[in-house]
N, C-alpha and C positions, 0 to 999 in steps of 0.2 A: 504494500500500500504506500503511497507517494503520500507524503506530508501535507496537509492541505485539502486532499481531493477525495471526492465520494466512489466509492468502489465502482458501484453500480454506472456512477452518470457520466464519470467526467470532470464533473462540476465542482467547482468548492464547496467543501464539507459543509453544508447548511446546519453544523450545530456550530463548528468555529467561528461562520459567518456570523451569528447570532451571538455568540460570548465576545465577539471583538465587538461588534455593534455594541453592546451593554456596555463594556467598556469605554470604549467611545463617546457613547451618548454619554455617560454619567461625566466624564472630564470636559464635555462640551456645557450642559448646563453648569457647571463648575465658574467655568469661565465668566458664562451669559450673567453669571449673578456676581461675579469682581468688576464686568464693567457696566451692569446698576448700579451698583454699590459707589462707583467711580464718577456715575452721572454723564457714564456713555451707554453705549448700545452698539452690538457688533449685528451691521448689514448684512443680507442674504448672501452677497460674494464674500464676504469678510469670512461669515461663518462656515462656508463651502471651502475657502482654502485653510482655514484652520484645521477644519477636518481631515482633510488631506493629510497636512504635517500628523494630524495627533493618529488617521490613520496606518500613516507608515511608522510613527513611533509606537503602535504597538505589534503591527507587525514583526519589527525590530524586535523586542518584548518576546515573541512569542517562538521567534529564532532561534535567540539564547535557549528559552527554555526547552527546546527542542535537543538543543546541544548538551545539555544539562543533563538530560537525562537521557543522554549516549541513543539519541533517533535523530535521523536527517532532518537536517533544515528545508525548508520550504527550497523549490527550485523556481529560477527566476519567472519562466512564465506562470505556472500556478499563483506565486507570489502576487504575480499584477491582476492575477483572474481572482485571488481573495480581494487586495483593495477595491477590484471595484463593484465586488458582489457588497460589500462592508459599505461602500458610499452610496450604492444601491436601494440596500435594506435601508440606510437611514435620511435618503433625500428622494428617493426615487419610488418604487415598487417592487424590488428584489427580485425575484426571479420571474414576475410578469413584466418588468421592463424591456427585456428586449424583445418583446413578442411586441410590445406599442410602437419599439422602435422602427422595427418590420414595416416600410410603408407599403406595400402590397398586400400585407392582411388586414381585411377589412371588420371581419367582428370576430370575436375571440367567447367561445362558451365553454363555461366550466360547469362540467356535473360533478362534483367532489377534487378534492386536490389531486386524484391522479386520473383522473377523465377527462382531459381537453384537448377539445378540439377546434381548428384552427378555419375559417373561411378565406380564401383569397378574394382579390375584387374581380377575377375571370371570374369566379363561382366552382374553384377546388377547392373542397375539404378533406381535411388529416388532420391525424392525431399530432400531439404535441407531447412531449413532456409534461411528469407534473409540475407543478406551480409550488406545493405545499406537500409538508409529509405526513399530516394528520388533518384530520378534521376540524381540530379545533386549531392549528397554526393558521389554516384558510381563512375562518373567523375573524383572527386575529389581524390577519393583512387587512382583509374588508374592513373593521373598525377603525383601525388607523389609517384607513385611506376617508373615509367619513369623518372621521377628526379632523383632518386637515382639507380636505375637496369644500365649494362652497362656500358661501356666505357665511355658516356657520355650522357648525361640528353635530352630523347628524347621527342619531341612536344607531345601533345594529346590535339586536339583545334579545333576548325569549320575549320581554316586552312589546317588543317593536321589529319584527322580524322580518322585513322589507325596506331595500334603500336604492334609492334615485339619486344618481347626482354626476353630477362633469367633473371628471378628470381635468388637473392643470393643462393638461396638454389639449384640452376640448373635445374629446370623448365622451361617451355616456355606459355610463355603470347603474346596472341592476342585482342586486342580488338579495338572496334569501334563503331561510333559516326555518329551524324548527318545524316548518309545515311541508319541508321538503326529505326526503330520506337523509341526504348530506345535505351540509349548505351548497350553494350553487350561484354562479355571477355570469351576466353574458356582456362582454364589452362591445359596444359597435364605436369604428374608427371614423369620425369626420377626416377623409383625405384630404377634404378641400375646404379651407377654411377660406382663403379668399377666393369667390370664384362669382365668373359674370357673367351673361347672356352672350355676347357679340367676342369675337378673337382680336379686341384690341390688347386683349389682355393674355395672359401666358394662361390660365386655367380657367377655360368658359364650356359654356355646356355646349355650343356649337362646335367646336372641333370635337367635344364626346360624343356628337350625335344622338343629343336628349332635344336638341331641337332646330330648327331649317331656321336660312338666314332670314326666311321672310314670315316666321313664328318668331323668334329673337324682337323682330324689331316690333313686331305687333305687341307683345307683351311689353316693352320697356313702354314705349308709347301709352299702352294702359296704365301703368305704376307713372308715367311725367303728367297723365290726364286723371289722376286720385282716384281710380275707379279698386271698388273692395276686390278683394281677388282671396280665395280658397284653393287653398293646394291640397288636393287628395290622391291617395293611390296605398296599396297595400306595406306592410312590415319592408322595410329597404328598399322601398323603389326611390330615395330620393327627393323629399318631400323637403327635407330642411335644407338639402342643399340647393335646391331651389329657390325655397326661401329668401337665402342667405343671397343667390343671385338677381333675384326681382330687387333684394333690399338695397342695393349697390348700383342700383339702376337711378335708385332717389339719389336726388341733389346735398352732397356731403352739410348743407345748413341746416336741413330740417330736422326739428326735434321729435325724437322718437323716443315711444316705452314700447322697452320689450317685457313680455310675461313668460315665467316657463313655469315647468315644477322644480327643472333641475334645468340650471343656465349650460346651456351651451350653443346659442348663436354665437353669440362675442362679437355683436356688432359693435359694442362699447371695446373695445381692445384696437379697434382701428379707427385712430384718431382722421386716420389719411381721409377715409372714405366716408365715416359718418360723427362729426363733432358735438354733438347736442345728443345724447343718450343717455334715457333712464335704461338700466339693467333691474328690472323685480325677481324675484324666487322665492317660491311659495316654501311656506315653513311648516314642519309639521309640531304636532305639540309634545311639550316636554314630558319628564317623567311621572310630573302628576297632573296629566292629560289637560293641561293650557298650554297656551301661546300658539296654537294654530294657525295659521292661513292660509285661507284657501285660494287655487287662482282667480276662483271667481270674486272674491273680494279686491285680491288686487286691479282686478281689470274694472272693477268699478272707480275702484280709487284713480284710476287714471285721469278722469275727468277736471280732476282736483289741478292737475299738475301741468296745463296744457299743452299737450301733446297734438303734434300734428299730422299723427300717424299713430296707432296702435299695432304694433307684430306680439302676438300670439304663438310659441312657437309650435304647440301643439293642444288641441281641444281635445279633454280628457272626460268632459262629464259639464256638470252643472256652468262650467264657466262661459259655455256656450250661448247661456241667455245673456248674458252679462257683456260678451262680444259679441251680439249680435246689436243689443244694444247701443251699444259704441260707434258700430260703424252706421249708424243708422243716426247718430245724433250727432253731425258734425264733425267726427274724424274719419274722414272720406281716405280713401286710401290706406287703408289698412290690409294686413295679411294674416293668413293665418292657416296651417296644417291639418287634417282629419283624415286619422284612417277611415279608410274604404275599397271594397270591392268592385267600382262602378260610380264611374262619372252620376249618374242618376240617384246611387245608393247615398252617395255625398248627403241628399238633403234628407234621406230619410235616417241615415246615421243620427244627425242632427236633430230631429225629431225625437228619437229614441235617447239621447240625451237628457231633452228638455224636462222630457214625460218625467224620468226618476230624479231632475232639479226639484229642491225646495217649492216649485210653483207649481210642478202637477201641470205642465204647459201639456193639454190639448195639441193634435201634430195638425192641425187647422188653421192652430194662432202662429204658431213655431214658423208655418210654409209661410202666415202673412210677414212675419217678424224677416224673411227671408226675402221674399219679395222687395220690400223695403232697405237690404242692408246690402246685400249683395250681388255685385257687377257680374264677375265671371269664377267661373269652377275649369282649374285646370288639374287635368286628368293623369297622373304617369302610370305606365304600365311598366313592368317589366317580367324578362322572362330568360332562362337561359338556356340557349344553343349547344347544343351535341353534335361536333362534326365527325365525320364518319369512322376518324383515329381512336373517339371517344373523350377530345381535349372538350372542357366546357367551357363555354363565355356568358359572362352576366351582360344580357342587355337590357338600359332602360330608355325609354324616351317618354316624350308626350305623346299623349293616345289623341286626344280630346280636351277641347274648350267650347263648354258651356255660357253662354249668357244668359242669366235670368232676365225674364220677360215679365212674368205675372205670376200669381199666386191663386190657390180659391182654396175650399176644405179639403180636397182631395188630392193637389200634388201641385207642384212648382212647373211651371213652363217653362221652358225655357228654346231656346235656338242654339244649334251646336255649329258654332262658327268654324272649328277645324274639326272633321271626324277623323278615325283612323284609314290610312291609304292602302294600298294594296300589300304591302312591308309593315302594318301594323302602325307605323307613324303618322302625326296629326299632317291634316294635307286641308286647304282652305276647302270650306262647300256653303257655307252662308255668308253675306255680310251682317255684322252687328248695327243693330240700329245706330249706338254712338260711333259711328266710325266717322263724322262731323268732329267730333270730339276728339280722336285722334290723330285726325289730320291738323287739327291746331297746336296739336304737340311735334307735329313734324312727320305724320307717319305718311307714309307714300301711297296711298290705294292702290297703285297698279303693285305692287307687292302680294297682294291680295286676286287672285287668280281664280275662278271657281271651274273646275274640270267639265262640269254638270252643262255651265252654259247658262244658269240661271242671274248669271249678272257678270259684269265682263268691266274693266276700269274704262 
């Protein structure tokens, strides 16, 4: 057995990882509280490279003692694979770090510490190594990643055995407990935190082929003429990072609040593109069941703070009356997420909502509340391809854009401006009525092509 390294993996011994950590951390708070004490405070790089020095000083430490009691010393590479499994566990994610670092893996699911499995963004999955060597170390990662992710340092406990939240790096973490066999986490990766409609930019959704240069421009054109816009489509087809590029489309002055459960747009982190941003996240309540909030509260609160856009990043339940509201009462131009199965299913998802909100909303009132708040429903499909080798590829694009038209007690009308084309991608077939409206934002009509014949620029 080599000094340092786990029989089985390879890897640094995950229990020396963990006794230098302790060590570490204990001489690091040491510090933290000589320069309180001194009426300083040591900064996030400060305290990253102190760690470093006190890292390799105990590596050093643990050399000796290796010599000491007549067994080899660490060898140089293991050596630098313990530092930075040891800076890992104490600033990073330990042995889920380099799986985040991985920018080809797109969501990462843990059934127990030695069950995970790995998704690429073609749409291959494999196994991975495990993560954790017990059930209860898993736990333990998750809590401490909940301590520190967010606004504020969320439970993971028989109590409270469900948690939502963004990773610093802009990911989304789920995981849970007790009412599962093992605990269990699924991370999905935002590859593209800055990304935009048109390729004036290095990462837009028209060189991925999620949409055609003369869908690109009709949509920004929507988002420059304030019209509400719903992004729906099923688990990973891309809904927020769409979002994230309609949001980019707005003029970097205007002030926006965003609402999540768990922050991860981060249009606040990009001063470049959008300067005026409220970030909200809903809270859940503490150990003697207060301080709750819920998103639907926040997005009322919105009102208060004058926003000139509301983004929602994703409609979970009751909050939906309350964004419907919103965009219906003077913040024009707003956005927001809902899963669904179906361009159509969109307003009855939302119905199905209302019904179990606080109001008991009738799916009558819901369709008129609809009528009234919302411009267009864009649709993403995706789906993944099997070429005949057996390699697989995730595709997604827009299927379909919805306009609502009207409402009455039995369903929302609407005109579907792009259907899907022969390739499954949205392809023009109606004009919208505002397309007056878009043309004073700049948008070109003859862009707008209808195959059918039924209107021609």
């Amino acid at each position: 057995m080599k000094a340092g390294v786990d029989d089985k993996t390879g890897r640094p011994d995950p229990e020396l990882v963990q006794q230098l950590r302790a060590r570490v951390a204990e001489r690091l708070r040491d510090r933290r509280r000589a320069e309180q004490a001194a009426g300083g405070a040591l900064g996030p790089e400060d305290e990253r490279e102190l760690a470093r020095d006190l890292i390799g000083q105990e590596l050093g430490r643990y050399s000796e003692e290796q010599l000491l009691a007549a067994r080899a010393p660490l060898e140089l590479p293991a050596e630098d694979a313990l530092a930075e499994a040891v800076h890992d566990a104490l600033f990073r994610l330990g042995r889920l770090q380099p799986l985040l670092d991985d920018e080809q893996i797109e969501n990462i699911d843990v059934n127990g510490p030695d069950e995970v499995w790995l998704e690429y963004a073609d749409g291959t999955v494999v196994a991975a190594p495990p993560i954790a060597d017990s059930n209860e170390e898993l736990v333990e990662l998750i809590r401490s990643i909940g301590a520190y992710a967010g606004h504020a340092a969320r439970r993971f406990d028989a109590g409270y055995p469900m948690l939502d939240l963004k990773l610093p790096d802009g990911h989304r973490l789920a995981a849970i407990m007790e009412v599962s066999t093992r605990p269990a986490m699924s991370i999905r990766r935002h590859r593209f935190q800055r990304v935009f409609l048109a390729h004036a930019h290095e990462d837009n959704l028209l060189d991925m082929g999620v949409v055609d240069y003369g869908l690109a421009e009709f949509l920004a054109a929507c988002v420059r003429a304030r019209k509400n816009i719903v992004i729906s489509g099923e688990t990973g087809a891309g809904k927020t990072t769409m979002l994230r590029a309609l949001a980019n489309a707005m003029h970097p002055a205007e002030r926006l609040i965003t609402i999540e459960n768990a922050l991860e747009l981060g249009l606040h982190e990009h001063k470049d593109l959008h300067r005026n941003v409220i970030a909200l996240e809903a809270r859940q309540a503490n150990v003697e069941g207060e301080g709750e909030i819920a998103m639907a509260t926040l997005v009322q609160r919105t009102l208060r703070h004058n926003p000139y856009r509301v983004i929602v990043g994703e409609v979970l339940g009751d909050e939906v009356v309350s964004m419907l509201e919103a965009m219906s009462q003077g913040n024009a131009g707003s956005l927001c997420t809902i899963h669904s199965s179906s361009p159509a299913f969109t307003f009855r998802r939302m119905a199905m909502y209302a019904a179990k909100s606080a109001m008991r909303l009738e799916p009558w009132v819901t369709y008129q509340m609809i009528d009234g708040a919302i411009d267009f429903v864009v649709f993403i499909h995706q789906h993944v391809d099997r070429s005949t080798d057996g390699a697989r590829r995730r595709v997604r694009h827009v299927a379909s854009v919805l306009e609502v038209l009207e409402a009455d007690g039995r369903m929302v009308a609407t005109n579907e401006v792009f259907q899907p084309g022969p390739d499954g991608r949205a392809v023009p077939y109606t004009p919208p009525r505002c397309l007056g409206d878009l043309e004073l934002e700049g948008y070109d009509p003859s862009l707008f092509h209808n195959p059918n014949g039924w209107w021609a620029p």
